[in-house]
N, CA, C and O of each residue as an XYZ file, in Angstrom:
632
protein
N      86.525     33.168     92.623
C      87.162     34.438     92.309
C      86.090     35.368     91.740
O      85.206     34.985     90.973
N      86.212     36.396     92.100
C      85.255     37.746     91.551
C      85.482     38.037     90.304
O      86.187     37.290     89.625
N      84.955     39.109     89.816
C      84.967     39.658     89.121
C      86.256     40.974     88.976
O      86.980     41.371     88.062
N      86.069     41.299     90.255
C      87.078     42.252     90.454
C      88.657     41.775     90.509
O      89.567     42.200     89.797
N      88.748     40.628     91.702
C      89.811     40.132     91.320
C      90.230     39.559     90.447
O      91.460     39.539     90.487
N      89.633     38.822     89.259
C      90.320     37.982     88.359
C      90.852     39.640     87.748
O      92.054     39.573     87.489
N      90.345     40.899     87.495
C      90.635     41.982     86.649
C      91.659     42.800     87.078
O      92.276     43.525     86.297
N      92.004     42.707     88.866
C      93.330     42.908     89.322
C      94.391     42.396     88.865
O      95.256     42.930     88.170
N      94.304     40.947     89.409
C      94.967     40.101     89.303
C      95.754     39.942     87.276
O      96.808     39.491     86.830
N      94.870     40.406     86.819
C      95.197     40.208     85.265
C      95.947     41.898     84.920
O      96.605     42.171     83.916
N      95.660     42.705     85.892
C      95.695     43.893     85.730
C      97.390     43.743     85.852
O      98.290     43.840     85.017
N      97.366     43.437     87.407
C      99.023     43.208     88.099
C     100.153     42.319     87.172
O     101.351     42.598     87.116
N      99.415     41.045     86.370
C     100.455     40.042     85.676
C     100.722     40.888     84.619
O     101.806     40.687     84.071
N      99.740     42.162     83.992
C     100.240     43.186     83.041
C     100.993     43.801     82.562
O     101.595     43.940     81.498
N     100.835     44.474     84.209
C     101.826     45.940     84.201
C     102.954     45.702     84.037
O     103.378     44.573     84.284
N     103.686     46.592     83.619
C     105.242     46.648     83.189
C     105.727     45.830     81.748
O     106.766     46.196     81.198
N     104.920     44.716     81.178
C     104.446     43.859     80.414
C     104.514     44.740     79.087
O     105.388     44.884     78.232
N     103.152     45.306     79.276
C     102.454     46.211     77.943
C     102.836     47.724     78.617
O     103.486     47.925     79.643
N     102.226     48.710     77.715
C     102.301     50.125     77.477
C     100.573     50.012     78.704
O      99.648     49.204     78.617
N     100.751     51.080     79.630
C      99.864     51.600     80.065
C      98.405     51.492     79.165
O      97.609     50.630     79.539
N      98.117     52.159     78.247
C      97.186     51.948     77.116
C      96.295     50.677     76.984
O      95.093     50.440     77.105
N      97.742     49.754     76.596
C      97.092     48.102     76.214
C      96.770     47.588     77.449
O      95.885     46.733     77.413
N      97.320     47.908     78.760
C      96.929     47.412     79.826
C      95.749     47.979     80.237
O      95.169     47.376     81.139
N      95.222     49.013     79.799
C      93.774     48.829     80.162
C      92.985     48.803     79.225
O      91.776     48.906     79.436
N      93.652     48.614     77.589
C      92.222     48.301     76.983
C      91.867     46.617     77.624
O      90.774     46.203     78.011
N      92.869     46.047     77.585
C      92.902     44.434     77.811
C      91.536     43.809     79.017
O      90.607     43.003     79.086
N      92.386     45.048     79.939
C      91.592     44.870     81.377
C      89.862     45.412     80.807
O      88.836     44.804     81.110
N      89.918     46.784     79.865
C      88.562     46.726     79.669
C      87.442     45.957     78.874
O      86.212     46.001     78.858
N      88.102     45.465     78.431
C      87.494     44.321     77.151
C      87.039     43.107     78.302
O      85.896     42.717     78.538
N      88.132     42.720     78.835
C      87.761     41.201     79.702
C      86.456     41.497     80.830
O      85.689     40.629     81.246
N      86.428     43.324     81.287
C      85.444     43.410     81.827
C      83.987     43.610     81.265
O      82.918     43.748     81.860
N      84.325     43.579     79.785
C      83.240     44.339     79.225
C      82.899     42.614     78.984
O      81.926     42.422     79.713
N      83.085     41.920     78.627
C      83.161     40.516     78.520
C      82.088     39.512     79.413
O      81.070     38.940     79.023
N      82.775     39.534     80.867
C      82.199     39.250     81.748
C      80.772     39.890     82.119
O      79.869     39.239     82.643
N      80.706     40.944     81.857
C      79.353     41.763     81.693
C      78.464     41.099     80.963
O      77.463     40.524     81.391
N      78.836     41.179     79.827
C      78.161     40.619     78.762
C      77.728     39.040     78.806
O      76.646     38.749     78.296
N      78.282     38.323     79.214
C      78.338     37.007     79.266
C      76.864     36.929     80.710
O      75.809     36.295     80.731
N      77.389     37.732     81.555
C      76.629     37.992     82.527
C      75.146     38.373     82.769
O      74.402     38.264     83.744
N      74.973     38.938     81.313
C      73.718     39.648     80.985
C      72.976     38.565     79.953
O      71.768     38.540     79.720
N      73.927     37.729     79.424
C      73.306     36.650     78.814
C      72.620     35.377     79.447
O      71.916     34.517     78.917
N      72.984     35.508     80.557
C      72.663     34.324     81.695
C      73.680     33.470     82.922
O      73.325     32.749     83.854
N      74.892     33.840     82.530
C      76.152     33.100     83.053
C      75.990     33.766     84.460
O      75.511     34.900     84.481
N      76.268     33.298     85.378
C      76.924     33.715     86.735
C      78.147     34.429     86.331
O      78.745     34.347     85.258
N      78.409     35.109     87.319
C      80.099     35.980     87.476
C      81.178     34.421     87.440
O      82.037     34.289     86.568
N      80.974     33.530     88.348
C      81.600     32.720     89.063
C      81.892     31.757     87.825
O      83.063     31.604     87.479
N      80.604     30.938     86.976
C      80.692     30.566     85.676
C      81.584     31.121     84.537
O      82.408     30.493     83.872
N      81.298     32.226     84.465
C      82.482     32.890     83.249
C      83.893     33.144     83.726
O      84.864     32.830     83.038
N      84.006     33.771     85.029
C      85.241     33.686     84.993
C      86.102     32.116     85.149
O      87.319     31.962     85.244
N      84.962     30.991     85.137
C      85.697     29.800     85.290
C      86.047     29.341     84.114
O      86.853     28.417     84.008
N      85.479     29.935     83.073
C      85.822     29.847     81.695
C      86.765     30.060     81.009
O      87.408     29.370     80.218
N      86.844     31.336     81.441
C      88.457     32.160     80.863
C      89.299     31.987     81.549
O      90.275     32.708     81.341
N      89.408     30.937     82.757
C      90.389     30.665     83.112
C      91.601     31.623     84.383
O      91.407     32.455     85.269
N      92.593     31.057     83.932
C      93.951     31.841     85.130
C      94.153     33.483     84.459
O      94.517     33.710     83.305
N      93.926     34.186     85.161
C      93.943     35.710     84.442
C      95.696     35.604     84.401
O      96.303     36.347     83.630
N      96.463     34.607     85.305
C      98.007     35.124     84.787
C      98.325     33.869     83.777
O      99.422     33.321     83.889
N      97.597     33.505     83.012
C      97.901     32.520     81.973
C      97.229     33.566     80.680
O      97.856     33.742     79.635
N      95.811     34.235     80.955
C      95.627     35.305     79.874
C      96.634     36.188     79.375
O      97.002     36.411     78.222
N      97.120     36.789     80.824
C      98.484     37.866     80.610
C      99.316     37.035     79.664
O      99.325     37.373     78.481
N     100.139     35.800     80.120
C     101.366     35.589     79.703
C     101.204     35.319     78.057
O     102.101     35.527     77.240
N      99.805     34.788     77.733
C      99.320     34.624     76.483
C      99.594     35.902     75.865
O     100.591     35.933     75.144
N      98.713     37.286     76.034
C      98.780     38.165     75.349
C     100.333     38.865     75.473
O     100.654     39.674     74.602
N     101.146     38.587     76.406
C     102.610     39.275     76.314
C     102.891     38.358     75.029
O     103.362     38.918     74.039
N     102.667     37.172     74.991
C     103.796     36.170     74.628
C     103.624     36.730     73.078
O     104.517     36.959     72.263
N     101.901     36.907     72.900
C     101.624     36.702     71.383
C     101.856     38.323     70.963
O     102.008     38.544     69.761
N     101.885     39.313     71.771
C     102.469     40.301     70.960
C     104.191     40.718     71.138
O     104.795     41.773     70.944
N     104.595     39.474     71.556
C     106.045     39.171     71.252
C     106.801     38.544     69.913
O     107.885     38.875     69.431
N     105.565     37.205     69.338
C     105.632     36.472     68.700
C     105.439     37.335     66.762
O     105.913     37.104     65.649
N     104.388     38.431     67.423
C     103.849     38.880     66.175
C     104.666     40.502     65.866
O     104.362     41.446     65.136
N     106.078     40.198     67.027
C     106.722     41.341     66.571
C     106.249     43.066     66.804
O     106.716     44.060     66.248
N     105.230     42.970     67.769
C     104.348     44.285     68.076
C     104.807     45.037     68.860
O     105.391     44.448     69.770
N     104.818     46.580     68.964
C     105.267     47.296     69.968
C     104.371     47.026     71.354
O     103.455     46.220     71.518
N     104.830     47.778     72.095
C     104.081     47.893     73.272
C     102.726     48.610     73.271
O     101.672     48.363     73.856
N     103.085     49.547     72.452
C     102.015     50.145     72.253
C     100.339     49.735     71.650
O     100.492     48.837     70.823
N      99.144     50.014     71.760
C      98.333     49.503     71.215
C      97.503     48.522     71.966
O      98.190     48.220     72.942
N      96.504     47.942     72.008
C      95.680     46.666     73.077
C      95.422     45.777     72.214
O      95.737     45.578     71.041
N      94.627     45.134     73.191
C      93.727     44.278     72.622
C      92.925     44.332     71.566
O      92.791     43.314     70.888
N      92.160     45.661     71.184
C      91.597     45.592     69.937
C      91.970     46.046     69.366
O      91.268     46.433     68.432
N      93.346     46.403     69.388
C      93.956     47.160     68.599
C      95.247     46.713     67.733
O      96.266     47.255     68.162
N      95.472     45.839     66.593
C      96.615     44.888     66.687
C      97.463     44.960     65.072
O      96.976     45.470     64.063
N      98.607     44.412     65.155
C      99.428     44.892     63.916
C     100.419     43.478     63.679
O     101.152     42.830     64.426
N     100.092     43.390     62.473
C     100.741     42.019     62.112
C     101.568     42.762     60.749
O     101.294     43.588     59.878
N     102.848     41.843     61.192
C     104.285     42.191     59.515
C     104.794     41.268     59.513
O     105.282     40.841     60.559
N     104.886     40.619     58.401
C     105.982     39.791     57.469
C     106.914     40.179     57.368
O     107.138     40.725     56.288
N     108.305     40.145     58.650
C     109.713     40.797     58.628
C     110.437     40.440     57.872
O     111.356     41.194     57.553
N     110.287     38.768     57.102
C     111.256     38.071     56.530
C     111.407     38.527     55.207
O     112.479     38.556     54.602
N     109.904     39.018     54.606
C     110.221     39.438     53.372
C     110.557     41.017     53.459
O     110.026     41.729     52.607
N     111.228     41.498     54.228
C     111.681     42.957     54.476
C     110.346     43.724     54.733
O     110.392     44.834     54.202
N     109.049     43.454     55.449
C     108.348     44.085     55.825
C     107.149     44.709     54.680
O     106.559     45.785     54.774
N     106.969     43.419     53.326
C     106.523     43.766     52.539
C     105.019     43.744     52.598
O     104.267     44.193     51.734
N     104.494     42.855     54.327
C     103.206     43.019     54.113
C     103.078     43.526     55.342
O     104.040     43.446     56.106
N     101.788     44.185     55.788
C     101.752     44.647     56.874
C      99.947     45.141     56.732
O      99.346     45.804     55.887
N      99.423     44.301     58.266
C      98.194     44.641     58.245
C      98.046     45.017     59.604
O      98.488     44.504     60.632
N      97.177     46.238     59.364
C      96.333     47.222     61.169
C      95.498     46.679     61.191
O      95.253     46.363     60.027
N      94.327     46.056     62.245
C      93.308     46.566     62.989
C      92.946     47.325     63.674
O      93.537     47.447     64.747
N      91.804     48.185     63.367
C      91.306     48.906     64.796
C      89.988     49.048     64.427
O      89.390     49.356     63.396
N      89.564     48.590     66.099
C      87.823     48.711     65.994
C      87.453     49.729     65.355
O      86.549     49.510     64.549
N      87.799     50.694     65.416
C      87.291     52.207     64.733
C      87.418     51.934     63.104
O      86.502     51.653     62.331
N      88.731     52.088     62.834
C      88.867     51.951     61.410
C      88.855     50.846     60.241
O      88.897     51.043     59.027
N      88.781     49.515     61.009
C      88.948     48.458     60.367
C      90.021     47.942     59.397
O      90.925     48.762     59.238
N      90.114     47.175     58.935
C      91.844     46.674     58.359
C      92.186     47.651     57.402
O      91.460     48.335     56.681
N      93.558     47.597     57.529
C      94.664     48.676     56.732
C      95.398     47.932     56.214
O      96.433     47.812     56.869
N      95.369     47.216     55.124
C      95.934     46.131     54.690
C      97.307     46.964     53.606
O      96.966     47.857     52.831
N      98.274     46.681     53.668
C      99.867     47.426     53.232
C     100.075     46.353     51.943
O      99.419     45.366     52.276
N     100.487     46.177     51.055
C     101.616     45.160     50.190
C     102.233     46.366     49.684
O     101.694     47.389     49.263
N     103.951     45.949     49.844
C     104.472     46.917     49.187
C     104.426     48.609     49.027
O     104.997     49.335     48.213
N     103.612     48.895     50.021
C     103.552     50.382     50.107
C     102.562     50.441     50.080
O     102.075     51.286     50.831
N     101.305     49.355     48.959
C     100.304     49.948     48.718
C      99.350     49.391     49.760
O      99.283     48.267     50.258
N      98.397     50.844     50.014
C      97.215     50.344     51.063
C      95.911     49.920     49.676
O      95.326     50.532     48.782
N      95.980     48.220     50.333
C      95.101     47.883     49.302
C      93.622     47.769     49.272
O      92.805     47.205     48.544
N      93.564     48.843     50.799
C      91.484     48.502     50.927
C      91.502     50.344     50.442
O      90.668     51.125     50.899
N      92.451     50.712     49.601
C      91.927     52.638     48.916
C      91.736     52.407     47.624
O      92.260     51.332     47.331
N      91.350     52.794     46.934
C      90.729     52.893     45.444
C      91.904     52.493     44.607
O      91.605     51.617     43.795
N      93.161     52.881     44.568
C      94.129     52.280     44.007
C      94.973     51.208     44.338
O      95.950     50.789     43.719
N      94.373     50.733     45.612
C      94.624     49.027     46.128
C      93.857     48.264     45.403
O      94.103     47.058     45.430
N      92.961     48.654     44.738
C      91.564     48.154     44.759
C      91.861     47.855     43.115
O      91.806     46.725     42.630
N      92.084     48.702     42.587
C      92.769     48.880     41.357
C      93.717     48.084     40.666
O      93.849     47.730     39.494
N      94.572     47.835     42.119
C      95.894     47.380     41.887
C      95.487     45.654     41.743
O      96.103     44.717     41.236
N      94.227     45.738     42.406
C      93.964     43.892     42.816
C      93.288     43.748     41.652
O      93.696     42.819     40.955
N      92.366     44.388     41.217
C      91.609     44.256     39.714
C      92.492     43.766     38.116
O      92.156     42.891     37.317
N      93.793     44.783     38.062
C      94.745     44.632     37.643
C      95.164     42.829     37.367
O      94.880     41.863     36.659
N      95.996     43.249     38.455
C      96.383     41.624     38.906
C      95.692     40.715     38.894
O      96.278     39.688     38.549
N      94.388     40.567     39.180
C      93.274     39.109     38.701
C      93.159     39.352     37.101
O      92.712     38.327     36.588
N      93.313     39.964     36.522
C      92.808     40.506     34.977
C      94.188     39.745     34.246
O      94.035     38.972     33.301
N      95.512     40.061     34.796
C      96.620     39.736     34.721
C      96.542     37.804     34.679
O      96.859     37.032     33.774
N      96.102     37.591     35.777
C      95.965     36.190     35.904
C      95.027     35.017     35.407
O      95.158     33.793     35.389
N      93.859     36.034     34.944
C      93.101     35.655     33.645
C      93.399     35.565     32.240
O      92.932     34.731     31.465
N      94.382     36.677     31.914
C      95.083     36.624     30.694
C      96.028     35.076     30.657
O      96.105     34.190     29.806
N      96.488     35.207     31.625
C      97.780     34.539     31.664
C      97.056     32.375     31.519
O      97.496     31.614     30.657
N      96.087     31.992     32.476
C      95.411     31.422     32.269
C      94.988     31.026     30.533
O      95.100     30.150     29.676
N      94.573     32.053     30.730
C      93.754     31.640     29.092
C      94.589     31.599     27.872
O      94.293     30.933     26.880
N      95.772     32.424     27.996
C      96.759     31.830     27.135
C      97.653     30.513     27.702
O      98.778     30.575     27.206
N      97.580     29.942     28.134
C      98.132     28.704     28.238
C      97.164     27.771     27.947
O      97.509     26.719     27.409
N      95.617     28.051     28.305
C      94.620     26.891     27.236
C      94.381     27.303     26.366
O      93.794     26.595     25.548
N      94.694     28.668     26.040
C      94.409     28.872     24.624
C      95.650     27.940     23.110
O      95.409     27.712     21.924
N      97.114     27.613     24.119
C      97.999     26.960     23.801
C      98.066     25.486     23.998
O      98.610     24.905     23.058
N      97.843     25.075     24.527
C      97.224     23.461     25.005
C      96.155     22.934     24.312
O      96.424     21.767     24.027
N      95.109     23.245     23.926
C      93.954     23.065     23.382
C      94.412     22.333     21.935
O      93.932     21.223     21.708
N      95.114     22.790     21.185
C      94.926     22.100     20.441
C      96.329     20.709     20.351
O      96.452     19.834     19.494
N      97.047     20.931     21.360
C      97.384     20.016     21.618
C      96.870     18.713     22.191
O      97.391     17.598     22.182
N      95.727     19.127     22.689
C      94.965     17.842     23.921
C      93.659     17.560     23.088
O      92.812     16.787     23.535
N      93.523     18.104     22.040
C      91.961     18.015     21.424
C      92.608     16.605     20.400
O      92.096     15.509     20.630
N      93.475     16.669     19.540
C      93.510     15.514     18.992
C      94.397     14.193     19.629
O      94.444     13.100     19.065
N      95.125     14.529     20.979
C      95.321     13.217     21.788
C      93.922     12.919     22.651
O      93.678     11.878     22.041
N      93.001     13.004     23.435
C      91.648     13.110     23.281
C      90.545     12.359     22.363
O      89.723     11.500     22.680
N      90.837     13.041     20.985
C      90.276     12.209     20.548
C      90.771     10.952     19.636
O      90.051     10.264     18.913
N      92.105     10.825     19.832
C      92.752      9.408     19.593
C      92.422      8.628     20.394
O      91.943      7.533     20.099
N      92.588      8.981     21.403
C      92.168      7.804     22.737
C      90.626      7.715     23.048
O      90.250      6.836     23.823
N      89.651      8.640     22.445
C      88.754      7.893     22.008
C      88.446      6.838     21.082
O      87.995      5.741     21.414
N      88.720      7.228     19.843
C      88.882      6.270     18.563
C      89.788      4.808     19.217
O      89.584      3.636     18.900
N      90.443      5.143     19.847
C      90.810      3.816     20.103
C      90.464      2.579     21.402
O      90.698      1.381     21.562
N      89.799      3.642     22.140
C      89.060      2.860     23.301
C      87.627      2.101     22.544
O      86.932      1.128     22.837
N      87.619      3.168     21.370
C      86.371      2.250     20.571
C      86.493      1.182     20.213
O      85.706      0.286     20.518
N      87.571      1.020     19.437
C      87.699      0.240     18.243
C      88.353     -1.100     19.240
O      87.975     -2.266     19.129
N      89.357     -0.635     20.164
C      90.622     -1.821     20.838
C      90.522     -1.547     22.292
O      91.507     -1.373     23.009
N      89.038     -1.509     22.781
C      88.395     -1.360     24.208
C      88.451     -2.790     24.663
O      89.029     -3.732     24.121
N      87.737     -2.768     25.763
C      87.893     -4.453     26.231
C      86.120     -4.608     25.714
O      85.268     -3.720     25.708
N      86.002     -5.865     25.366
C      84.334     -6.211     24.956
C      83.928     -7.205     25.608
O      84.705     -8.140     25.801
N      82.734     -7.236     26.057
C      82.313     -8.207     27.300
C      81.070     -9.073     26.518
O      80.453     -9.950     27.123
């Protein structure tokens, strides 16, 4: 199989599938792919034996932006993952251009007050930490050293 046809052929198991858009970023990526692979040393014939059935690629990428709840809209490098169960409380973008857009709760946490918000919250979880050994401590310091004193004294002796 060519080059051209495996990119038909993946083109055709597409259409109607995805949004116009994703159907040709998909198709352009797998060609930009084969290029690349191509320029590294691979034969055409080698790589595309790699990647396999172009209508097993399709049914993959329908299936998985079925699975992950995604519109039609958008491609291959372009992708959107949500946590529906907890009412849509997390939600992360990719895009080659802009890079992750990470959501909790409203807040976008890669902007200065995401950023804030995460600083917060580890500071929070340091407090919280250290008062519970700050509360334990002297509970475990003299069982500790009972069970030293007594592994001394009523240890096994050889």
């Amino acid at each position: 199989m060519t080059r051209q046809e495996f990119l038909q052929e993946l083109q055709f198991a597409l259409q109607g599938q995805l949004s116009q858009t994703a159907v040709n970023e998909n198709i352009r990526y797998y060609d930009n792919y084969i290029i690349e692979e191509m320029q590294r040393g691979s034969s055409e014939e080698e790589v595309i034996e790699r990647l396999g059935n172009p209508r097993l690629i399709a049914k993959t990428l329908i299936d998985t932006r079925e699975q992950f709840g995604r519109t039609a809209e958008g491609g291959f490098q372009s992708e959107s993952y949500r946590n529906e169960e907890s009412g849509g409380g997390f939600h992360a973008d990719y895009s080659q251009d802009r890079g992750w857009d990470i959501r909790v709760g409203g807040f976008k946490l890669n902007s200065w007050y995401g950023k804030l918000l995460m600083v917060a919250a580890a500071v929070l979880v340091i407090v919280v930490v250290a008062n519970v050994v700050a509360f334990l401590l002297p509970i475990l310091v003299p069982i500790i050293v009972i069970l030293l004193i007594c592994s001394l004294f009523f240890g096994s002796r050889r």
